[in-house]
PDB file of N, CA, C and O in Angstrom:
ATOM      1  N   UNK A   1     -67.444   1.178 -24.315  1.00  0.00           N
ATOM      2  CA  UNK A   1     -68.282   0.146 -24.892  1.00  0.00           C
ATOM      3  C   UNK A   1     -68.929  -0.659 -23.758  1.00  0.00           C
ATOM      4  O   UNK A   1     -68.348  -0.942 -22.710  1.00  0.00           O
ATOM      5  N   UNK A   2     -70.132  -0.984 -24.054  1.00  0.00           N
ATOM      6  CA  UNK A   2     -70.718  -1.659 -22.621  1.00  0.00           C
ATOM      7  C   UNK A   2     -70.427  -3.280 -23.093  1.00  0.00           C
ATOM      8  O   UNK A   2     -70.373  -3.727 -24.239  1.00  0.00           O
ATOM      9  N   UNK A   3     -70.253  -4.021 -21.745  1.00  0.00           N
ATOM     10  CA  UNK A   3     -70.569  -4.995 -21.344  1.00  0.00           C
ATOM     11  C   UNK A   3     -70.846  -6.216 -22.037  1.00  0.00           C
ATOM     12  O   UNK A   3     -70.228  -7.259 -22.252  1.00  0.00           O
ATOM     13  N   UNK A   4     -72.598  -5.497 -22.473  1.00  0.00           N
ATOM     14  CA  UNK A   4     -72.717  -6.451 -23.506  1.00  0.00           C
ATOM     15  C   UNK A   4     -72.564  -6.841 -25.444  1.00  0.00           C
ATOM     16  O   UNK A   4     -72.996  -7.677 -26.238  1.00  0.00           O
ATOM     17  N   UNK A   5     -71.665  -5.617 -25.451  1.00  0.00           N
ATOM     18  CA  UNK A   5     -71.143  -5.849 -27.155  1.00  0.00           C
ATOM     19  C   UNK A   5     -69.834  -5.978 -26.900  1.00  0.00           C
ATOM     20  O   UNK A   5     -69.066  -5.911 -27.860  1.00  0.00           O
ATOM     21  N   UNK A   6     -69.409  -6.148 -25.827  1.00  0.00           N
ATOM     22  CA  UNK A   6     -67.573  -6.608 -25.952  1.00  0.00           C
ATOM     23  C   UNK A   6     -67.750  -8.213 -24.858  1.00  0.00           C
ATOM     24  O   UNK A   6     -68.068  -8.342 -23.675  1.00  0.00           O
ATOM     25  N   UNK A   7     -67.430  -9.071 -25.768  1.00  0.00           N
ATOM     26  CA  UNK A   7     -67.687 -10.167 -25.430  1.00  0.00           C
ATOM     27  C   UNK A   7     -66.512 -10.792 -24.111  1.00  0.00           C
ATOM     28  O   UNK A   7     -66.842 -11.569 -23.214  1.00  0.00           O
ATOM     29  N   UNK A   8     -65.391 -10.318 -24.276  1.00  0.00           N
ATOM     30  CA  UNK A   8     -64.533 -10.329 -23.324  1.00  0.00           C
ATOM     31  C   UNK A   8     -65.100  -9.477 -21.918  1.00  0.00           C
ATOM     32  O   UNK A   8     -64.931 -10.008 -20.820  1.00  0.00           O
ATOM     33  N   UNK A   9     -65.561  -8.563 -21.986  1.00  0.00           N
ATOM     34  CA  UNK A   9     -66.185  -7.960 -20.527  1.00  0.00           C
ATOM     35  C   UNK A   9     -67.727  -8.588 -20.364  1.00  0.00           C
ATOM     36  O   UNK A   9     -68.519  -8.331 -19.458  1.00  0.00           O
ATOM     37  N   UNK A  10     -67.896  -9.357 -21.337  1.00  0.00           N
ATOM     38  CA  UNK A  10     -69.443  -9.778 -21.079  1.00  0.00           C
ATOM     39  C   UNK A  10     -68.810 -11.149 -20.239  1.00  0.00           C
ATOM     40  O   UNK A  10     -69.294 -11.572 -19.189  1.00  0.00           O
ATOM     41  N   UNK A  11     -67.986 -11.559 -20.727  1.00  0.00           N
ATOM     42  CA  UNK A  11     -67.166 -13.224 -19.890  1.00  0.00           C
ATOM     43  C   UNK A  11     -67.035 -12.806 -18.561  1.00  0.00           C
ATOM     44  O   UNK A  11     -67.518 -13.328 -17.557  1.00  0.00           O
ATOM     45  N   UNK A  12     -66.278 -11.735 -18.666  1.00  0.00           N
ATOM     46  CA  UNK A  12     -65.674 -10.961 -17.109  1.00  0.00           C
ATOM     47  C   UNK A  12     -66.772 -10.906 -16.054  1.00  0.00           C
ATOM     48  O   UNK A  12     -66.703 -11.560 -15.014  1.00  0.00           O
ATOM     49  N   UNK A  13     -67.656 -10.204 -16.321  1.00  0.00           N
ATOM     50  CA  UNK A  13     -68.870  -9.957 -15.398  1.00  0.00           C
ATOM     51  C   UNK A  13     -69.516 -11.590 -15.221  1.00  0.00           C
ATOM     52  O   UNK A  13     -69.993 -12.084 -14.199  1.00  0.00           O
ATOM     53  N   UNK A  14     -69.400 -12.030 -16.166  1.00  0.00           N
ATOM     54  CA  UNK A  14     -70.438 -13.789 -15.900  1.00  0.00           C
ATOM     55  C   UNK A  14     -69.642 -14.001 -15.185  1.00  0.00           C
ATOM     56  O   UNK A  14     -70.037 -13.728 -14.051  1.00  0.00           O
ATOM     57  N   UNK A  15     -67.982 -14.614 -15.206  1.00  0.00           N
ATOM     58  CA  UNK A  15     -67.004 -14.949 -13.970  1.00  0.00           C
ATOM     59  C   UNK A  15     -67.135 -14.599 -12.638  1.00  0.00           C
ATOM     60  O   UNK A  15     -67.115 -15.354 -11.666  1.00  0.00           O
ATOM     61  N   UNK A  16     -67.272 -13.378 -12.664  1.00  0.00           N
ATOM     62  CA  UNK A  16     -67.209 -12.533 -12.059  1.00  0.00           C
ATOM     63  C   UNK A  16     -68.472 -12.843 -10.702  1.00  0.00           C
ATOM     64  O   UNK A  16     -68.255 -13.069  -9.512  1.00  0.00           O
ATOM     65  N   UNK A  17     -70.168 -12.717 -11.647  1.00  0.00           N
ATOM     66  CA  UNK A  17     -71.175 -13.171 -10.642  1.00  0.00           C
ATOM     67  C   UNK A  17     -70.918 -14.626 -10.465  1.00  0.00           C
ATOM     68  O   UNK A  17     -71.507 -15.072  -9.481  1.00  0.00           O
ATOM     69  N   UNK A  18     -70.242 -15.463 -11.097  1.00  0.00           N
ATOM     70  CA  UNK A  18     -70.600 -17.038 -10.328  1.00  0.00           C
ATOM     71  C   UNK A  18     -69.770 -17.055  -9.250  1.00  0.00           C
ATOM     72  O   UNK A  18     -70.209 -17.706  -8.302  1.00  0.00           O
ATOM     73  N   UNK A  19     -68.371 -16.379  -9.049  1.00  0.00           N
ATOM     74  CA  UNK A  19     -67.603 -16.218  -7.924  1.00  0.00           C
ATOM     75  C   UNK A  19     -68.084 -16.173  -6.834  1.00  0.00           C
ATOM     76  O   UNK A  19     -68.070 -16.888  -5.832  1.00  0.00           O
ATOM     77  N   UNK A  20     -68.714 -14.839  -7.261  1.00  0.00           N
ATOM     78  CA  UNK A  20     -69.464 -13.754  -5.892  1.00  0.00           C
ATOM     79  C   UNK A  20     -70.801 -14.815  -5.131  1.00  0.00           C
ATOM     80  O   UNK A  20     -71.140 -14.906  -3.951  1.00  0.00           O
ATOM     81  N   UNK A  21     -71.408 -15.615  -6.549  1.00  0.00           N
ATOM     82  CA  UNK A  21     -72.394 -16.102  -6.151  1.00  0.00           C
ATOM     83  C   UNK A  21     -71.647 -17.403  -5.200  1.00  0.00           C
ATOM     84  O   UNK A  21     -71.949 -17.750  -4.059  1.00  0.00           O
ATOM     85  N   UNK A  22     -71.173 -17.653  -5.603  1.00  0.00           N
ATOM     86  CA  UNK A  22     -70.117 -18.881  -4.426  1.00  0.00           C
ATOM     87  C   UNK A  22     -70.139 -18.710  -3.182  1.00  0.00           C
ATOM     88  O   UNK A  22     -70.640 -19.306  -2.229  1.00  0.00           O
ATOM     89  N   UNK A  23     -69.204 -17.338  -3.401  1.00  0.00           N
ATOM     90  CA  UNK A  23     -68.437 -17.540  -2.478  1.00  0.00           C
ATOM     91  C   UNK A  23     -69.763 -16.614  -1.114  1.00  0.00           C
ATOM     92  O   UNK A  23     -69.536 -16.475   0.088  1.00  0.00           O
ATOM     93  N   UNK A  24     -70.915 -16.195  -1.795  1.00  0.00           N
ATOM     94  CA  UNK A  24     -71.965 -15.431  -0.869  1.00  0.00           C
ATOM     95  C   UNK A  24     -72.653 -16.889  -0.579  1.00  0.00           C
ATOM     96  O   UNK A  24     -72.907 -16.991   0.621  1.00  0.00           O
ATOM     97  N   UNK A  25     -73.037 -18.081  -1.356  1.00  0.00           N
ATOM     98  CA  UNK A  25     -73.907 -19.354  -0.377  1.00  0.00           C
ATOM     99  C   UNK A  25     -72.790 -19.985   0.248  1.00  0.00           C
ATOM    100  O   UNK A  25     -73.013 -20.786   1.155  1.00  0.00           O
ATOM    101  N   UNK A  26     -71.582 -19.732  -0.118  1.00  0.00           N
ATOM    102  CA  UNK A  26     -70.812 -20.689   1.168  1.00  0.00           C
ATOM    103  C   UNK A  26     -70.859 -19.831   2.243  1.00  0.00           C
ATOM    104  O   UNK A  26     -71.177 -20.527   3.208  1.00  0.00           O
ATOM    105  N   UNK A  27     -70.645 -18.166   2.748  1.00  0.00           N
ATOM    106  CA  UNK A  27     -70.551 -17.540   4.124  1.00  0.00           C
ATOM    107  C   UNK A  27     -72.275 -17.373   4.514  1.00  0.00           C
ATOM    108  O   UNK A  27     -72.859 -17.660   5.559  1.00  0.00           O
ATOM    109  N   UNK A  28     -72.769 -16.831   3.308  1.00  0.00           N
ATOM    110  CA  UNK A  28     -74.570 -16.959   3.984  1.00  0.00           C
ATOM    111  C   UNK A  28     -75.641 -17.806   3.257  1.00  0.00           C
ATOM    112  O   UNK A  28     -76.220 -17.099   2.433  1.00  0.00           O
ATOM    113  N   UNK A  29     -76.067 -18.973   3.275  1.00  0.00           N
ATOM    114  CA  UNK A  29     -76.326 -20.019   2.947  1.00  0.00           C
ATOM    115  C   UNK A  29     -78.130 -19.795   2.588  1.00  0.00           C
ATOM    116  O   UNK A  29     -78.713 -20.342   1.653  1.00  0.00           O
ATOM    117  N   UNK A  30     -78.754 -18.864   3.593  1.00  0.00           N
ATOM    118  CA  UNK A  30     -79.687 -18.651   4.051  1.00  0.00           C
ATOM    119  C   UNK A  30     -79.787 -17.979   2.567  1.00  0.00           C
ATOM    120  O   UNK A  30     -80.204 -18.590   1.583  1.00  0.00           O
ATOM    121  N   UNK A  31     -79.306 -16.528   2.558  1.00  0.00           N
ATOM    122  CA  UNK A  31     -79.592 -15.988   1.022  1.00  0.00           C
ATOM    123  C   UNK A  31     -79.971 -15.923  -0.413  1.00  0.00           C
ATOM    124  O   UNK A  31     -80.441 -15.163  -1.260  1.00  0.00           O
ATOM    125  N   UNK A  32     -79.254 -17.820  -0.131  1.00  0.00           N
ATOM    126  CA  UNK A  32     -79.477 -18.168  -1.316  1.00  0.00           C
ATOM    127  C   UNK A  32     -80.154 -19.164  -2.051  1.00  0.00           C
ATOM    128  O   UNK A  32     -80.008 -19.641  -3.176  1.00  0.00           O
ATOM    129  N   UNK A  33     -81.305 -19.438  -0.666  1.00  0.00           N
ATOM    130  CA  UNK A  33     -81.657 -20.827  -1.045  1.00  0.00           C
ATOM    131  C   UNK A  33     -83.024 -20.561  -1.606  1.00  0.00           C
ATOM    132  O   UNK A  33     -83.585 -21.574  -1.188  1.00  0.00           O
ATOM    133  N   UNK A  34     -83.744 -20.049  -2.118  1.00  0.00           N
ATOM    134  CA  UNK A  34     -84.657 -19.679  -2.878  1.00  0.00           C
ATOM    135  C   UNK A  34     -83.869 -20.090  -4.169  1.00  0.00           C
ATOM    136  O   UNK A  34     -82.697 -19.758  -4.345  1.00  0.00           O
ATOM    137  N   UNK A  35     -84.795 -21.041  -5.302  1.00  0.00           N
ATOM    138  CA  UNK A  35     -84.682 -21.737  -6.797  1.00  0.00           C
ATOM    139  C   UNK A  35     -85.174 -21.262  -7.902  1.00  0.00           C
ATOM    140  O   UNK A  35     -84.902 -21.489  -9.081  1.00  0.00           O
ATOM    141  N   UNK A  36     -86.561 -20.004  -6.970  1.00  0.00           N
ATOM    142  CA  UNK A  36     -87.287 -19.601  -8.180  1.00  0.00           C
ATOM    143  C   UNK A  36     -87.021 -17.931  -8.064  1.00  0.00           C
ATOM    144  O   UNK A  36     -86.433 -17.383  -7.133  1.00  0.00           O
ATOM    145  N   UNK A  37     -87.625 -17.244  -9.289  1.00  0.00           N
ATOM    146  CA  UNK A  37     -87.675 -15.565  -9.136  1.00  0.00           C
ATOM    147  C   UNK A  37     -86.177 -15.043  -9.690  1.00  0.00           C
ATOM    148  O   UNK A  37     -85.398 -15.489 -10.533  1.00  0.00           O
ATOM    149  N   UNK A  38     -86.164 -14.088  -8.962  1.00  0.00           N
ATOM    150  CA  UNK A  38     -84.806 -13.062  -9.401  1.00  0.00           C
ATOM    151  C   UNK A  38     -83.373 -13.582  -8.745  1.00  0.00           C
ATOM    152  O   UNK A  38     -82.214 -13.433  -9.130  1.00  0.00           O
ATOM    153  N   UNK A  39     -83.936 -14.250  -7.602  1.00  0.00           N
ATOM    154  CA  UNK A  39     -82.873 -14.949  -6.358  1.00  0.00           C
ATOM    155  C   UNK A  39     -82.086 -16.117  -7.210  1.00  0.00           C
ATOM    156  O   UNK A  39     -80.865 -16.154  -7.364  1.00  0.00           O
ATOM    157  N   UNK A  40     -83.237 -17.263  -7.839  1.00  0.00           N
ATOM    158  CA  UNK A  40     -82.820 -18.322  -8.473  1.00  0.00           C
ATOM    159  C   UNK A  40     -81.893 -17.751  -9.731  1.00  0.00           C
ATOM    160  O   UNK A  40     -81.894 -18.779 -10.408  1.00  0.00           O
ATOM    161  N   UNK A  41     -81.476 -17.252 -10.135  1.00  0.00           N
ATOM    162  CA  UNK A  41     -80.430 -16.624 -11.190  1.00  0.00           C
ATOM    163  C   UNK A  41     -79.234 -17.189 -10.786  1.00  0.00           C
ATOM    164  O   UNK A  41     -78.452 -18.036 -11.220  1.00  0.00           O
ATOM    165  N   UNK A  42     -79.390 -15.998  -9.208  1.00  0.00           N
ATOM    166  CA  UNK A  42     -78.091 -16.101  -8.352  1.00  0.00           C
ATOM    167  C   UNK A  42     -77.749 -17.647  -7.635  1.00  0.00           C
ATOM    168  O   UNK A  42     -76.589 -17.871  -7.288  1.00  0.00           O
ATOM    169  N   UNK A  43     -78.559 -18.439  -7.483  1.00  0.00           N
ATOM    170  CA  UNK A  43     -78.517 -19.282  -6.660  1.00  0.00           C
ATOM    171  C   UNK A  43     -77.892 -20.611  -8.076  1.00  0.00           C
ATOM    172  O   UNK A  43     -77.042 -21.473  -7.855  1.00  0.00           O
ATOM    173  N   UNK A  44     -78.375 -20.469  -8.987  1.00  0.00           N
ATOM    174  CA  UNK A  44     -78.156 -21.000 -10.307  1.00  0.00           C
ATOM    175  C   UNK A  44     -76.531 -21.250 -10.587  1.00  0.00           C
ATOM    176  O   UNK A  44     -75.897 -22.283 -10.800  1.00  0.00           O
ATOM    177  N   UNK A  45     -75.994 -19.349 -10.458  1.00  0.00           N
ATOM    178  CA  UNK A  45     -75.073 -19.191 -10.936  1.00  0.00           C
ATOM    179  C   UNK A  45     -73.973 -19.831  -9.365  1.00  0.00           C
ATOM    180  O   UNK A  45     -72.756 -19.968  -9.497  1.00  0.00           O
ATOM    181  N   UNK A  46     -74.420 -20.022  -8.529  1.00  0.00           N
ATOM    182  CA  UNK A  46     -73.421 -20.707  -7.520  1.00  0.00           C
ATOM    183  C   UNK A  46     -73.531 -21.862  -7.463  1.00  0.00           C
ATOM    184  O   UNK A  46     -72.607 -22.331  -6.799  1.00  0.00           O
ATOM    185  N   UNK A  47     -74.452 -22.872  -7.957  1.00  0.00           N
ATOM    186  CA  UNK A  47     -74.582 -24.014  -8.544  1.00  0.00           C
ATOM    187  C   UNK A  47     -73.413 -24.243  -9.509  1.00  0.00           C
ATOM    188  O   UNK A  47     -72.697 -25.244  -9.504  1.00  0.00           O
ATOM    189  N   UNK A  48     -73.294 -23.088 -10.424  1.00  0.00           N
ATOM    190  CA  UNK A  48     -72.349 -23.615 -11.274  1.00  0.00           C
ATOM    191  C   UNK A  48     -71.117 -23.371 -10.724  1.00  0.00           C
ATOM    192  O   UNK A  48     -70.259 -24.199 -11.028  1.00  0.00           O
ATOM    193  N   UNK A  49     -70.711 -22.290  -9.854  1.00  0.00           N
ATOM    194  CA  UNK A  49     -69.622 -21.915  -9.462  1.00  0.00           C
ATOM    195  C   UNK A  49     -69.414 -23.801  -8.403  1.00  0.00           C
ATOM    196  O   UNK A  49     -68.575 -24.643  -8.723  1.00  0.00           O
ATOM    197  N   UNK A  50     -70.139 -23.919  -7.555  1.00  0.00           N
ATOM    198  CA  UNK A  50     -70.006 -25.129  -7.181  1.00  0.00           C
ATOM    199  C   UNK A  50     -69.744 -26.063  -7.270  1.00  0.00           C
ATOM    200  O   UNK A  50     -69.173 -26.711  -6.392  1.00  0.00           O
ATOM    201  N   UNK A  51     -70.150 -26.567  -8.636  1.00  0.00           N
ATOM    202  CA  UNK A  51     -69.734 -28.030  -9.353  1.00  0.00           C
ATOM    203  C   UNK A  51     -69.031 -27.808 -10.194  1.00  0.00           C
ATOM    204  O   UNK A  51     -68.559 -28.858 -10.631  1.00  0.00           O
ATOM    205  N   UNK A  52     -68.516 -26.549 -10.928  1.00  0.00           N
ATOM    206  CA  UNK A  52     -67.444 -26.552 -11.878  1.00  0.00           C
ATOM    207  C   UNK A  52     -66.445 -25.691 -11.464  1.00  0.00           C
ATOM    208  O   UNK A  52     -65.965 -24.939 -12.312  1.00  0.00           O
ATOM    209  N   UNK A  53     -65.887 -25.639  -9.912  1.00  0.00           N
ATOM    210  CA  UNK A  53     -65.143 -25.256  -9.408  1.00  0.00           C
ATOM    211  C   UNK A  53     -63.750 -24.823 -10.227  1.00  0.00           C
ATOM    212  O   UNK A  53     -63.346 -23.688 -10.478  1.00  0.00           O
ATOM    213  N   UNK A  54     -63.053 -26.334 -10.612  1.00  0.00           N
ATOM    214  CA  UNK A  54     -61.947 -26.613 -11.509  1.00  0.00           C
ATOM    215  C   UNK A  54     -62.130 -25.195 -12.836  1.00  0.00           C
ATOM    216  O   UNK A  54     -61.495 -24.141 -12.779  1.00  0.00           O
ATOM    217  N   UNK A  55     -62.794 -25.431 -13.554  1.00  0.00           N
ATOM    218  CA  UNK A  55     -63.105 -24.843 -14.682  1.00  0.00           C
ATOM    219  C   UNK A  55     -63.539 -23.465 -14.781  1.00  0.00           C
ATOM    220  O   UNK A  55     -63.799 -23.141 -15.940  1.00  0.00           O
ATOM    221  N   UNK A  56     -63.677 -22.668 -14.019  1.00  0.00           N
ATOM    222  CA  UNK A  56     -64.176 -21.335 -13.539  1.00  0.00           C
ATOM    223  C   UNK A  56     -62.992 -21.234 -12.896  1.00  0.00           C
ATOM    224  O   UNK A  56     -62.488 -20.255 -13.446  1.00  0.00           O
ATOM    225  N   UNK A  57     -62.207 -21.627 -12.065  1.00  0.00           N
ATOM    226  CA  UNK A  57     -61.499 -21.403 -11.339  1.00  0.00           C
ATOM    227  C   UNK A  57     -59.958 -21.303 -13.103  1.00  0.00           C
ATOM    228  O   UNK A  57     -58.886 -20.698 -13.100  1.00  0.00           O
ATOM    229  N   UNK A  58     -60.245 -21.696 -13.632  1.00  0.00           N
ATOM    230  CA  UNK A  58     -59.018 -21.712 -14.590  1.00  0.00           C
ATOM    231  C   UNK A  58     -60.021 -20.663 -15.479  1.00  0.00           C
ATOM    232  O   UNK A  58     -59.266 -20.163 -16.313  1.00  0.00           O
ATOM    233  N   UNK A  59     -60.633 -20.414 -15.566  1.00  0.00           N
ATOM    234  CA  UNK A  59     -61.536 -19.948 -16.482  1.00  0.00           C
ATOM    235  C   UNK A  59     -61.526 -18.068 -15.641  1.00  0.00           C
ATOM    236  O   UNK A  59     -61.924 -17.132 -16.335  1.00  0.00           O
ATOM    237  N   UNK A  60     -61.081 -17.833 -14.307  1.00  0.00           N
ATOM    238  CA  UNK A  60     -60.703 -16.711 -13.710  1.00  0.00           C
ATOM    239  C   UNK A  60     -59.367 -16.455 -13.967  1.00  0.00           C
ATOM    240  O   UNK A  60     -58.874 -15.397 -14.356  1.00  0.00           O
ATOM    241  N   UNK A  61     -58.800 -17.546 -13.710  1.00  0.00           N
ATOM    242  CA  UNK A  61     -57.456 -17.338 -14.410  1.00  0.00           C
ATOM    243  C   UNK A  61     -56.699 -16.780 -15.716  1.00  0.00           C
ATOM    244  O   UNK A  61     -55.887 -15.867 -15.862  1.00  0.00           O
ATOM    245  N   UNK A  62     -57.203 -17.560 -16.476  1.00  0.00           N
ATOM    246  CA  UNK A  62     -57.056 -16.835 -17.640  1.00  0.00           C
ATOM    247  C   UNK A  62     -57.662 -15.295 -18.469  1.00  0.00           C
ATOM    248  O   UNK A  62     -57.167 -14.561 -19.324  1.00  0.00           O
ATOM    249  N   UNK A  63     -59.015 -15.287 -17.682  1.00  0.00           N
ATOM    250  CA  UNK A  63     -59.320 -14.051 -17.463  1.00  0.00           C
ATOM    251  C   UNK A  63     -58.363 -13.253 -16.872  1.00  0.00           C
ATOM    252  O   UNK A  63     -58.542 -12.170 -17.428  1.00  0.00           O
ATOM    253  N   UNK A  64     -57.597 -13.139 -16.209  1.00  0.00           N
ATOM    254  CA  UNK A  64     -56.898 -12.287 -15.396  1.00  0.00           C
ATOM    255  C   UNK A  64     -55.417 -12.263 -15.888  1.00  0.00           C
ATOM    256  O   UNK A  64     -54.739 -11.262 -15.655  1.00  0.00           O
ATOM    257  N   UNK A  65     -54.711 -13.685 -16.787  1.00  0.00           N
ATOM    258  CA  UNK A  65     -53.609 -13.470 -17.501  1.00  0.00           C
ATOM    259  C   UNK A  65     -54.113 -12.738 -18.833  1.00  0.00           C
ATOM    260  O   UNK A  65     -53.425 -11.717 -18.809  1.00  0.00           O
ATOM    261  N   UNK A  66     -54.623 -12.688 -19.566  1.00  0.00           N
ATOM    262  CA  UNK A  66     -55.662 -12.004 -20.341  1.00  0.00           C
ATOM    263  C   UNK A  66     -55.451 -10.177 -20.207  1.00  0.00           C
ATOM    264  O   UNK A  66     -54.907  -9.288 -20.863  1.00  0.00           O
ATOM    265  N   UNK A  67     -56.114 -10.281 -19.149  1.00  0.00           N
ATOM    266  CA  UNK A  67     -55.991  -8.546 -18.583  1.00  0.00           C
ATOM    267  C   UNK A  67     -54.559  -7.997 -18.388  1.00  0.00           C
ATOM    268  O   UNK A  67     -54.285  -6.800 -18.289  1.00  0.00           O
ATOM    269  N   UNK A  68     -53.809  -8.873 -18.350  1.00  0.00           N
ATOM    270  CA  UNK A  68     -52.266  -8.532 -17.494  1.00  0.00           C
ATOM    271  C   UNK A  68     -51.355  -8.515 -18.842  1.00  0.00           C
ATOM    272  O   UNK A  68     -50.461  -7.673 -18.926  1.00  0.00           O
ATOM    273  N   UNK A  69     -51.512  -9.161 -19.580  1.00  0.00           N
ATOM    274  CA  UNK A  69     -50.684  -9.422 -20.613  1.00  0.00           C
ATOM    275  C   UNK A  69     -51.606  -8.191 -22.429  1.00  0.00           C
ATOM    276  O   UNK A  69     -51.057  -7.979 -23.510  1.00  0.00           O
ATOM    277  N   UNK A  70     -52.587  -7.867 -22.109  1.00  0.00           N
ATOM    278  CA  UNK A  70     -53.482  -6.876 -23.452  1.00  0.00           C
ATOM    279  C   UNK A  70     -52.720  -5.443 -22.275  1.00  0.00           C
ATOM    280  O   UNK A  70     -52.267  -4.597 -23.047  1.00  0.00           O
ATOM    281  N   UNK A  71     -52.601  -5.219 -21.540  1.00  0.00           N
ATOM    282  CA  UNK A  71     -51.917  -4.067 -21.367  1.00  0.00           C
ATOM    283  C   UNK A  71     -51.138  -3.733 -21.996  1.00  0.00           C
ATOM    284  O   UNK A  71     -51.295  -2.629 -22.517  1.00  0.00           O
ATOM    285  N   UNK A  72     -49.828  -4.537 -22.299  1.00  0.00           N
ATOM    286  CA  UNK A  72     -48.216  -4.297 -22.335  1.00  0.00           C
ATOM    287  C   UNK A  72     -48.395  -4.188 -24.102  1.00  0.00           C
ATOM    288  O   UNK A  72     -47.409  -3.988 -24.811  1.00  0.00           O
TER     289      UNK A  72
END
């Protein structure tokens, strides 16, 4: 099933890019500083990874107790 009709892997992948998008303007800063176009998405989504650190950061978490615990 793709991505976007299973709403749990559609969460996963959004988590997933605001991370990446983070944690790529905190080591290359340069990459991401364009606001507009295809770039500004990414630059958007590390905005949010940025200021809602707390909440994404529990919000990976539970994503990942989630995955660990639908196995068993």
């Amino acid at each position: 099933m793709s991505a976007l009709f299973n709403f749990h892997s559609f969460l996963t992948v959004v988590l997933l890019v605001i991370c990446t998008c983070s944690y790529i303007k905190m080591q290359f800063p340069a990459i991401l500083e364009h606001r507009t176009g295809f770039r500004g998405f990414f630059w958007k989504a590390a905005r949010i990874g940025e200021r809602l650190s707390p909440w994404v950061a529990f919000g990976c978490f539970a994503m990942g107790a989630s995955m660990i615990f639908s196995t068993f």
